[in-house]
N, C-alpha and C positions, 0 to 999 in steps of 0.2 A: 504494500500500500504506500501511496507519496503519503508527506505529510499532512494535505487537508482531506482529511477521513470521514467528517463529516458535513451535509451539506447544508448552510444555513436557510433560514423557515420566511424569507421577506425575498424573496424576489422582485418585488417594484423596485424597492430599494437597492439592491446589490446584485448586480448581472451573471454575480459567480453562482448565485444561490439557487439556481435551476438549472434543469441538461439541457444544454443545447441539441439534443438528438431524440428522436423518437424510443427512447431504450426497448420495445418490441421488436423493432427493426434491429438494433443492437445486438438483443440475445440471438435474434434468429442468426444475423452475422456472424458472431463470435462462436456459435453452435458449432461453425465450420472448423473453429480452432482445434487440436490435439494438444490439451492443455488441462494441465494438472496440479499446478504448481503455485498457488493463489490468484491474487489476482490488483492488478494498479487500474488507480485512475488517470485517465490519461483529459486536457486540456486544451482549448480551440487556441492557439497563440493567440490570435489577434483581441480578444476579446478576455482570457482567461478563463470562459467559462467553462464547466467541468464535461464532458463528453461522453464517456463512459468508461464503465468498472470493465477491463480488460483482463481475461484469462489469461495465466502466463506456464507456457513451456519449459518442463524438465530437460534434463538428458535423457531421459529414457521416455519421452515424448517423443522429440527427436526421431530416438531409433525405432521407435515404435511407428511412427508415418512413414521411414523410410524403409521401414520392413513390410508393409503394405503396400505401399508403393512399388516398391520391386515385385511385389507377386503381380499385381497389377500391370506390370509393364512389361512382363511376360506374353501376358496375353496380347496386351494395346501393341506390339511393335509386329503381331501379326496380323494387323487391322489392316485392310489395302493403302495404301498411298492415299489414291483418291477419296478416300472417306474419312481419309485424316481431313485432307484440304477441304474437304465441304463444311466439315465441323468449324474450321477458321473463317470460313467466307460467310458462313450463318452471326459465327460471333461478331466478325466485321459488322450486320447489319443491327446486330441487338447493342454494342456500343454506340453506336449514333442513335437507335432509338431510344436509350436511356443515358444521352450526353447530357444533359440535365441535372440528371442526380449523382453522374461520377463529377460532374464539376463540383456541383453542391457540395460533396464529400471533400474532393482536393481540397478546396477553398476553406471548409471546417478546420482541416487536420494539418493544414503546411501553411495557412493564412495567404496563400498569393492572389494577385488579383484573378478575374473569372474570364478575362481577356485570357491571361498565361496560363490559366487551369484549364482552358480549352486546347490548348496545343497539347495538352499530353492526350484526351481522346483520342484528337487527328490523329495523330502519331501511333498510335496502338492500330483504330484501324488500316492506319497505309498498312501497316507492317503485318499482321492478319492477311488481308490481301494480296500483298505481294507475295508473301510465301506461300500463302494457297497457288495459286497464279502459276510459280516457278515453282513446284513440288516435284513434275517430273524432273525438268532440266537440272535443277540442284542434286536432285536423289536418285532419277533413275541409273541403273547402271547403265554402264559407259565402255562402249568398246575402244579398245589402245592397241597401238600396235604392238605386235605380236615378234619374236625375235626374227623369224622369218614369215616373209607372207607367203600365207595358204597352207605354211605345215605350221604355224602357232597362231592359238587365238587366244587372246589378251581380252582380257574385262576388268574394271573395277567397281565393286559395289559398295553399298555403304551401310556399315553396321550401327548400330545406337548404342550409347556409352553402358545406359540404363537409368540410372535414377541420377538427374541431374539437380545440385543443389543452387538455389540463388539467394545473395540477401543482397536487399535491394534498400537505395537511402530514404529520403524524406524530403527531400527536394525535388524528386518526381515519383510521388508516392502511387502513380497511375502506370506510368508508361516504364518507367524502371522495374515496379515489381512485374508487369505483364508481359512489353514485349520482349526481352530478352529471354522469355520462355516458352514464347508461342512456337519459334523454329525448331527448340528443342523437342516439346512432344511432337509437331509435324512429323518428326523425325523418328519419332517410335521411340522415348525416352517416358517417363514420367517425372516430375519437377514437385522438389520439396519446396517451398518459398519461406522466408524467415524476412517479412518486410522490417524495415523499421519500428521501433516499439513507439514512436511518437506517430504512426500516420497505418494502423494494419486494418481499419474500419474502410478504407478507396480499395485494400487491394486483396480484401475478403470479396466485395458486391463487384468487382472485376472476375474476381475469380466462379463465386455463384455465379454469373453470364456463362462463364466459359462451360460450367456444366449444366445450364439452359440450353446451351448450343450442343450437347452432345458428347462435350468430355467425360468418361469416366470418371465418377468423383476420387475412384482413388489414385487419379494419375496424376491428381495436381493437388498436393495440400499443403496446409501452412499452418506452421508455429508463428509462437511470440513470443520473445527477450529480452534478455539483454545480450551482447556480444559474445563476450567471453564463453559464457554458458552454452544457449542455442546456436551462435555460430559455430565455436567449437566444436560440438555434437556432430553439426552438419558437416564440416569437413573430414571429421574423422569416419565418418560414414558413406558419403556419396560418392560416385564415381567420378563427379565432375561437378567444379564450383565456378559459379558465377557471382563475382563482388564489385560493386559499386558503390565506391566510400574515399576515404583518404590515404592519400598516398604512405602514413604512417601504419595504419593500418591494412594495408594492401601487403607490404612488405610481411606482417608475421600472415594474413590468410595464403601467401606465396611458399612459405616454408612452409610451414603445415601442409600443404598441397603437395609440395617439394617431396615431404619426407614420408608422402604415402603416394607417390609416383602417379600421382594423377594429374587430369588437365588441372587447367583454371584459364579466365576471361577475367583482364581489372581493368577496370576504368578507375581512373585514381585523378590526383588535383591539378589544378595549375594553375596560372598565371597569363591569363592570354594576352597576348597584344595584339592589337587593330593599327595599321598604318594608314593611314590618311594621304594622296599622293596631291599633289602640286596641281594634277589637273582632277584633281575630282570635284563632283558636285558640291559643294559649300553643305549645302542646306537637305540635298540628300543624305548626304554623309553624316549629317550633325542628326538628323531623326532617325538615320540606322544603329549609331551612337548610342541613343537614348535605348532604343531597346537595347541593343547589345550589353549596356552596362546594369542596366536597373529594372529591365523583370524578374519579377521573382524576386524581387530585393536583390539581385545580383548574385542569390544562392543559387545558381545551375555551375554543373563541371565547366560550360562553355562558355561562361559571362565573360566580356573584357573586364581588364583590371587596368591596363596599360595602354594608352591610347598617345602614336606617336604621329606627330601633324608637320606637314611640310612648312617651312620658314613665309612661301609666297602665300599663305591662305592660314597661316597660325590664327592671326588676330578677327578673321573673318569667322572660322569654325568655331571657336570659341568664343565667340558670341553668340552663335548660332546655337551652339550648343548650351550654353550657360541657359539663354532665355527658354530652351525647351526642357532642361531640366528644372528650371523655377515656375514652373507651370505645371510640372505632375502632379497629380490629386493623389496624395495617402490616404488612404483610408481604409476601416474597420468594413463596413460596407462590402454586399456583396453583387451589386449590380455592375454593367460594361463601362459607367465612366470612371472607373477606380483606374489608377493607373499604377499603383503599386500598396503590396499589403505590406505584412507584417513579418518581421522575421520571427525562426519558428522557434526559439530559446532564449533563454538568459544565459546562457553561452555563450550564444553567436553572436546577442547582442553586448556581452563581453568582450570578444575578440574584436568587432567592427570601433567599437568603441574606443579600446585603446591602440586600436594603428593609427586611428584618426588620430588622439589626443598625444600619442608618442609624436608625428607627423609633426603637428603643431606647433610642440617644446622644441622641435630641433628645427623649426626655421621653412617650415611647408608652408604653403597659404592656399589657405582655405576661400576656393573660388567659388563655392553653395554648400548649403548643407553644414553638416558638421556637428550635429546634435542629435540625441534621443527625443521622442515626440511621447513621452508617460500621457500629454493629451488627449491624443489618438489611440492608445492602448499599451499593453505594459510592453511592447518588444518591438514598438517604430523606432527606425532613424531616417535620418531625409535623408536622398542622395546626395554623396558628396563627391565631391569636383576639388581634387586635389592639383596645387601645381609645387616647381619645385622642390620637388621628391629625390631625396638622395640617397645613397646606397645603406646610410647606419640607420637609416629610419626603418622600422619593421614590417609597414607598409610597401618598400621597395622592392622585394624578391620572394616575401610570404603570403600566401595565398589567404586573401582577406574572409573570402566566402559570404560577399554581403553590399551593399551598395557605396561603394568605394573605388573611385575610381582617378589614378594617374597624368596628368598632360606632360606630354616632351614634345619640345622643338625637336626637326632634323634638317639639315642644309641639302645634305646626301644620302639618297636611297639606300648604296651602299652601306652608310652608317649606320640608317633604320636598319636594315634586314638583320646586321650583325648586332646593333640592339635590342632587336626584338627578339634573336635567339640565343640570348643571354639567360642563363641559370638552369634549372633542372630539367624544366617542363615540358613538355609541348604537345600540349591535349589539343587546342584550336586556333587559329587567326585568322585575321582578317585584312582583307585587303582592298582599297575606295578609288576608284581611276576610272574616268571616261572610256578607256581603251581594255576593254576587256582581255584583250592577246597581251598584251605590258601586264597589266594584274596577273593574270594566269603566270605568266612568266615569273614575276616577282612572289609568288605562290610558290612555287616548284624549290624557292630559297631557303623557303620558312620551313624547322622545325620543329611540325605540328603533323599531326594523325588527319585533323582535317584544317581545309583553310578553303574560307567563304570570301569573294570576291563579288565586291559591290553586296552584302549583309552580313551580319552579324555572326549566326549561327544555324540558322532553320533553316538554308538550300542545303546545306550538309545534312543535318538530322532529318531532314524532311526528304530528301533523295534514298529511300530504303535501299537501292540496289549498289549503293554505295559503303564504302565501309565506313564504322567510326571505333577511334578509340585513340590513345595517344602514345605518342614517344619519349624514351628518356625515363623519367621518372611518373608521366602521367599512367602507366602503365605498360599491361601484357595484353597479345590478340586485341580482334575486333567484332563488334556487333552489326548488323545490319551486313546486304549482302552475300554473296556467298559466304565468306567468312565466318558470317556470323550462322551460321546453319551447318558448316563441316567441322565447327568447332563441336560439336555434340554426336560428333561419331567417329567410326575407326575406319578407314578407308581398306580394304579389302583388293589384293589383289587374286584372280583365278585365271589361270592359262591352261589352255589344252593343246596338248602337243599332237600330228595327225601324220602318216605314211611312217615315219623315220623318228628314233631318238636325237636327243641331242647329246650324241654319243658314236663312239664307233662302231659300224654296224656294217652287213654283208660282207663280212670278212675285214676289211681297213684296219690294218694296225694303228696306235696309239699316235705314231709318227706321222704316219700318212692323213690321218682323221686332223692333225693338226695345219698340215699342208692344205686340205679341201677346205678349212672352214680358214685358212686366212685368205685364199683367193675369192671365197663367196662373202665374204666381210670386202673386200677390195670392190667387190660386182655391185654391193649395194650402194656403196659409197660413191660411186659412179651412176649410179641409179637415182642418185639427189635422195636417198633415203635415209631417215634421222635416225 
């Protein structure tokens, strides 16, 4: 249990004093949990009010869905292809017709606005679709060539890992817990989930969808935790982990993985930077800006942090910019003209707090923002618009996670590309230029896992047949695209050899068999054959 245990009798009076949720809807939610272990209340950031009494998972919870799981994905991985992909193309259509109440949820449980709680529905359905869509192409086997043609035949097929685990963060408490596990059961695997302990109410009524649409209920279930515990359980158990979180912690779910020789998928932190080039649009660029830095409060893996602008259009974009950032509406509110919520802790709003106020003492200036809004709810800050930022400040190369954001001049692109791929990271960038072929190019510099040219982050995230994930310290593997669908299996090769071994054979000594197969290696090679 958190500390406030019980809930006070005046409601008019005190907004914490009643549930912000239907609790019927609740228990039937949480009914989906495998959870035995008491239970916490969990809180709407933006508002404080109390949410609901959340069941929470043992270790032997854990093993117990992942032991049902497995019997179940025995069965499921010899469900045809095709009837994997209908089950995804049905759920494709029941999240858009209940995008209403998974906004409603996001918007409760991570506080962002219902502008940016709608991108994770999108987002779920493309990616539903597309892998419906491409289930042969990605999964069917695959015929390869064969050592020699017409006496070997080459195939490669695709086996499922089995029970694959995911914990997913809190800053896409939608699309983090769902889509990174839609390809893997496509795929004939079954998926333990362990979302976030602050947000597992979006991605329980995500998951009941998916067995509306025909999943197996025991191919997709989910715990609730904390880390150490439930995550640990999950890794020590599944055949294959999917983690999205911090780069601190990506590092021990990597060993742990490591030391039971299985996959794993991390998406981990970073520090992005946006370039700004000499001839880009002013005022395109300064409202690509604005999203890029401060939806979601700036809590996405892909938010800029670091925004560096050419010398000829400095004073023009930052103007530009300044006047669009003193114009966003914070607020508690859950309607379309909120332009940014609430961060989702007294942690987060900790750390945003003192990089700003560290910034300040050592000589930054604060060009907006720069404050906690307790006004508007316990866990706002405005967005702030830092400039002269220098390297001892901790806002300079540590990933803020929150609506904070950097300005640098640059004279020479050159200069940008090699400051902007300065330190650990390199999860995303971005790149602003009239000339799409120059950006692409100046792209190709940066790195990053993805880099968005002329936007922020969504023609990457939103392009499913593309990979994502990052370099360096942002992480391992990728999601989305093939990638993200062969990472949940063992590729399989089968050759049939026909007329002759590949050996010596009708009499051919050991010598001789050596001599026929270097001139029929020389004949193919001649033959343009790989």
């Amino acid at each position: 249990m958190s500390e406030q245990t019980s809930i006070p009798a005046d409601p008019e009076l005190d907004p914490t004093a009643s549930w912000a949720t239907d609790q019927s809807v609740v228990r039937r939610l949480t009914g989906l949990l495998r959870a035995t272990a008491g239970t916490r209340t969990s809180y709407a950031p933006a508002t404080g009010q109390p949410v609901a009494e959340l069941p929470l998972s043992s270790a032997d919870d854990v093993v117990a869905a992942i032991r049902s799981a497995r019997r179940t994905q025995r069965s499921w991985k010899g469900t045809s292809l095709a009837d994997r992909a209908a089950i995804l193309l049905r759920y494709h259509d029941l999240v858009l017709d209940h995008r209403h109440e998974l906004v409603d949820l996001v918007i409760l449980e991570s506080g962002k606005a219902r502008k940016q709680a709608f991108e994770e529905v999108a987002h779920v359905a493309l990616t539903a679709r597309y892998y419906a869509r491409k289930a042969n192409e990605l999964l069917g086997p695959q015929r390869k060539l064969g050592m020699f043609p017409v006496l070997t035949r080459a195939e490669q097929r695709f086996v499922p890992k089995g029970v694959v685990g995911i914990i997913s963060p809190w800053n896409y408490p939608l699309t983090m817990a769902i889509s990174d596990g839609l390809p893997a059961v496509l795929a004939g695997n079954a998926v333990v989930l362990k979302p976030d302990s602050q947000t597992p109410l979006t991605a329980l009524r995500a998951v009941e969808l998916l067995h509306e649409a025909g999943l197996p209920r025991d191919a997709w279930q989910v715990v609730n935790g904390d880390g150490p515990t439930v995550g640990g359980a999950l890794i020590q158990n599944v055949d294959y982990i999917c983690f999205t979180g911090s780069t601190k912690t990506g590092r021990l779910v990597a060993k742990q993985a490591g030391e039971r020789l299985i996959g794993a998928s991390l998406e981990l932190g970073g520090k992005n930077p946006m370039l700004v080039l000499r001839d880009a649009d002013v005022h395109r660029a300064a409202e690509g800006a604005v999203r890029a830095c401060f939806n979601s409060g700036g809590q996405l893996c892909v938010s800029m942090e670091r925004l560096y602008v050419a010398d000829q259009i400095y004073d023009a974009f930052v103007t530009a910019f300044l006047d669009r950032v003193k114009k966003l509406k914070l607020s508690a509110g859950t309607g379309w003209d909120v332009d940014m919520g609430s961060l989702i802790s007294k942690a987060q709003l900790e750390t945003v707090s003192r990089h700003v106020d560290d910034a300040r003492d050592k000589g930054a200036v604060v060009l907006a923002g720069g404050k906690a809004r307790p006004d508007l709810g316990p866990l706002f800050y405005e967005p702030t618009v830092l400039s002269a930022v220098t390297p001892e400040m901790e806002c300079f190369d540590h990933e803020t996670f929150g609506p904070v954001v950097s300005l640098y001049r640059f004279s020479d692109e050159s200069e940008a590309i090699e400051r902007a791929n300065e330190g650990e990271y390199g999860l995303n960038a971005s790149v602003w230029t009239r000339d799409g072929r120059r950006g692409r190019a100046i792209a190709a510099q940066l790195v990053a896992g993805t880099v968005n040219v002329n936007e922020g982050y969504a023609a990457t995230f939103g392009s499913i047949d593309t990979p994502m994930g990052g370099m360096r310290s942002s992480g391992l593997g990728r999601r989305q695209g093939v990638e993200g669908i062969r990472r949940y299996v063992d590729p399989q090769a089968i050759a049939t050899q026909r007329v002759v071994p590949i050996a010596p054979s009708h009499g051919l000594s050991d010598e001789t068999y050596a001599e026929v197969m270097t001139g029929a290696l020389r004949v193919l090679k001649k033959l343009g054959r790989a």
